[in-house]
C-alpha positions in Angstrom: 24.2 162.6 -7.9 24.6 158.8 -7.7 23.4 156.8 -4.5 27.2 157.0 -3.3 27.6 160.2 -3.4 23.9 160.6 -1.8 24.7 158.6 1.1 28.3 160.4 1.3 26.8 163.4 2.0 23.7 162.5 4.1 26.4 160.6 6.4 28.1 164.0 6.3 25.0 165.9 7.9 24.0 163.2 10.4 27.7 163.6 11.6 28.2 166.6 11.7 25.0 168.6 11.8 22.6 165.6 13.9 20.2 165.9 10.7 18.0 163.0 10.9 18.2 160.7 8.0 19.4 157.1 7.2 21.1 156.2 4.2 19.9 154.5 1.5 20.6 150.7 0.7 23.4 150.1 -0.8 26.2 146.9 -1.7 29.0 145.7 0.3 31.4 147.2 -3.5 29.2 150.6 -3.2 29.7 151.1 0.6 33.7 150.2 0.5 33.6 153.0 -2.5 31.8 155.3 0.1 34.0 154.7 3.0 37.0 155.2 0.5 35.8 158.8 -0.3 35.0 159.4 3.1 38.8 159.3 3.8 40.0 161.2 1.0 37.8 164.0 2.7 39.7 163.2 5.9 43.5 163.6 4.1 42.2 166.7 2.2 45.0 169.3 3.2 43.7 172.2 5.6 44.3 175.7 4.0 46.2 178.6 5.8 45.1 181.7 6.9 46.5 183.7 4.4 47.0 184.9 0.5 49.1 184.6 -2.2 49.0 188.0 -3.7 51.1 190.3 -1.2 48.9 193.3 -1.3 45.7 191.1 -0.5 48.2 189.1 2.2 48.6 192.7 3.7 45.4 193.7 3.7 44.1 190.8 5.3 46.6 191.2 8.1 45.3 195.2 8.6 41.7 193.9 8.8 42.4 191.6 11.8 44.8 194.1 13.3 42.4 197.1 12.7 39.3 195.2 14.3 41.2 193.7 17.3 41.2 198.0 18.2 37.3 198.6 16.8 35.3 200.7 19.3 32.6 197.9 18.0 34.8 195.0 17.5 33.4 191.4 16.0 35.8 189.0 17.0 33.1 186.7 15.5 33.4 188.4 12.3 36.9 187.9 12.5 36.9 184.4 12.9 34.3 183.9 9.7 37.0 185.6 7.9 39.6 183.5 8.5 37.7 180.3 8.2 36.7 181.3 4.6 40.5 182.4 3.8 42.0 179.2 4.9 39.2 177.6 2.6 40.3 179.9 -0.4 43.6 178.9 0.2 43.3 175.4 0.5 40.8 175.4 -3.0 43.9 176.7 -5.0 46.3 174.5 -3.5 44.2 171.3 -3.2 40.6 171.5 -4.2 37.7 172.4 -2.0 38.6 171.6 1.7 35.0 169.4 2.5 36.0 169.7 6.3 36.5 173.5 5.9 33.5 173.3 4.4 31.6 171.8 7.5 33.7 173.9 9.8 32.0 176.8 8.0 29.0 175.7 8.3 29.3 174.4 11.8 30.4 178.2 13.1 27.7 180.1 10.9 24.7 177.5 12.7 26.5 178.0 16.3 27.8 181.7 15.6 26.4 183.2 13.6 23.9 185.1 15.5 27.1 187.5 16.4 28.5 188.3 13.1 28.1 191.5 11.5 27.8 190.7 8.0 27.9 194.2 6.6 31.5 194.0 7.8 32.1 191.0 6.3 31.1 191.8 2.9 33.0 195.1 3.2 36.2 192.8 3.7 35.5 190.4 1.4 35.2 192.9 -1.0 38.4 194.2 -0.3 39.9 190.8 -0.5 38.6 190.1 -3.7 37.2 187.4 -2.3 33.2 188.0 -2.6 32.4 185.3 -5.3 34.6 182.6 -3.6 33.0 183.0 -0.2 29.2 182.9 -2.4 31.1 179.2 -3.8 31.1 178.0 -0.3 28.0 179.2 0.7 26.6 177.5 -2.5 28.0 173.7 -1.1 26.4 174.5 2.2 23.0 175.2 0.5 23.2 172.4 -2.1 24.9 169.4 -0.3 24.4 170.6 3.5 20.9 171.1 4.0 21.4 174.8 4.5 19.4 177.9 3.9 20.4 181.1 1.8 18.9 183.2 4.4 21.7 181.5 6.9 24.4 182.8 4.5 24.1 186.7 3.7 27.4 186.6 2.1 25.6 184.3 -0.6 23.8 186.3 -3.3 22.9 183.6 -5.8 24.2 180.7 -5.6 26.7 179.2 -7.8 25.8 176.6 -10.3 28.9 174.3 -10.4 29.5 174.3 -6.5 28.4 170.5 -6.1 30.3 169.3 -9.7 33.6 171.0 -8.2 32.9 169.6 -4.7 32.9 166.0 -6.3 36.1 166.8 -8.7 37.6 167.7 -5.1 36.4 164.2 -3.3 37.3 161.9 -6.5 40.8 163.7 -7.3 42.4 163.8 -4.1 45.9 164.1 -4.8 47.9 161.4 -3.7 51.4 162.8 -5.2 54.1 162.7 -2.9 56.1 165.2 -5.2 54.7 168.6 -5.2 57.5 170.4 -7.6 57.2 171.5 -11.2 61.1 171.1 -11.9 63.6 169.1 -10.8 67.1 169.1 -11.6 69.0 165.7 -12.9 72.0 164.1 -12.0 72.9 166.1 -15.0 72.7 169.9 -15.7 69.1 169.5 -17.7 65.9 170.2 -15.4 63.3 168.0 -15.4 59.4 169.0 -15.6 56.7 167.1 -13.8 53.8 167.5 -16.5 51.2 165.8 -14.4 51.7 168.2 -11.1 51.8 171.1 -13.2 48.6 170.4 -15.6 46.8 169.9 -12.2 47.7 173.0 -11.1 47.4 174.8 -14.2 43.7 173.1 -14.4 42.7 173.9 -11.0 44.4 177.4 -11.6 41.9 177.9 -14.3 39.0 176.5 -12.8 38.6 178.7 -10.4 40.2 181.9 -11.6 36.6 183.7 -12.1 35.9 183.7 -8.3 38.9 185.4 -7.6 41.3 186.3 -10.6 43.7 188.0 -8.8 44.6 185.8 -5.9 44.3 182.7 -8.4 46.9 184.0 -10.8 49.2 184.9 -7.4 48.5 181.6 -6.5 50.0 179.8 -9.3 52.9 182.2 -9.9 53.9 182.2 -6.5 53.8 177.8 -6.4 55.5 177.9 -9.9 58.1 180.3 -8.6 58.7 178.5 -5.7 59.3 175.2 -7.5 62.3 177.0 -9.3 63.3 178.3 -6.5 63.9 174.7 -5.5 66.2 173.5 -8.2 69.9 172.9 -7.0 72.2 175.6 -8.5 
């Protein structure tokens, strides 16, 4: 990584997980670039608690229902669960939520005494969501100072999590119009090429982590954008 990205991410751990380091030296042009990605992290788009492929969407509404009535409930569990769902969700919509990230981490160093991670890889399993909750381990351990013994739910880590985490920082979208299609004054319907190659791009970037919710996920937003055209 450059110094700018360095420095982005040691600022990152002294704020949010007291580490004690100072940043390295850097110009007035360098820092501005800093402070720049430092609020494209803060307008990254939270994810929601949820999938795209309705059989996974059920299934993750069972779990939660189903534990609440465990003899040997982990509402701890539960809430790890969540956290690394809203992430998935918001990686397919919008790239890797950094602040999801840190909330992840910040719950696993406060909480994670209490979860039952036998549980949690039996769910994520069933989720299909295994390999994308080993992605976000992977940041934690490469760009957060964390251990892999911290994270049981990471089995090796993944070798692109810090190139994808920096795609994510730099290509913030800042489109106002989410749509694939739009219809003209006319009866001919319009295609926004840029929004969908991002889609398409991200779509295919991180389809091996979770194939099934990934292809859901750009169906469902390419459905919806039809959906939207005026009849």
């Amino acid at each position: 990584m450059n110094i700018i990205h360095r420095n982005l991410f040691a600022k990152l751990r002294i704020d949010n997980f007291s580490t004690k380091e100072s940043l390295e030296p850097m110009s007035k042009f360098k820092m501005k670039k800093l402070m720049g990605l430092m609020k494209n992290i803060a307008e990254m788009p939270a994810g929601e608690v949820t999938m795209s492929n309705p059989i996974l969407k059920a299934r993750l509404k069972n779990i939660q229902e189903e534990e609440r009535h465990a003899i040997d409930m982990s509402i701890e569990t539960i809430y790890l669960l969540r956290i690394i769902a809203s992430n998935v969700n918001a990686t397919m919509n919008h790239g890797i939520p950094v602040r999801g990230i840190i909330q992840l981490g910040q719950y696993i160093r406060t909480r994670g005494d209490s979860v039952d991670f036998v549980k949690l890889d039996h769910w994520l399993s069933k989720l299909h969501i295994s390999r994308f909750a080993q992605l976000q381990g992977s940041i934690l351990i490469s760009l957060f100072g964390f251990e892999a013994k911290e994270l049981p739910f990471v089995k090796q880590q993944e070798k692109s999590a810090v190139l994808y985490t920096l795609k994510s920082i730099e290509n913030v979208e800042k489109d106002t119009e989410d749509w694939h299609f739009r219809q003209g004054n006319r009866v001919f319907v319009h295609n926004n090429q840029k929004v969908l190659r991002k889609n398409l791009r991200r779509s295919l970037r991180y389809v091996d982590y979770a194939p099934i919710e990934t292809t859901s996920n750009f169906i469902s937003n390419f459905s919806h954008s039809l959906s939207e055209i005026e009849e």
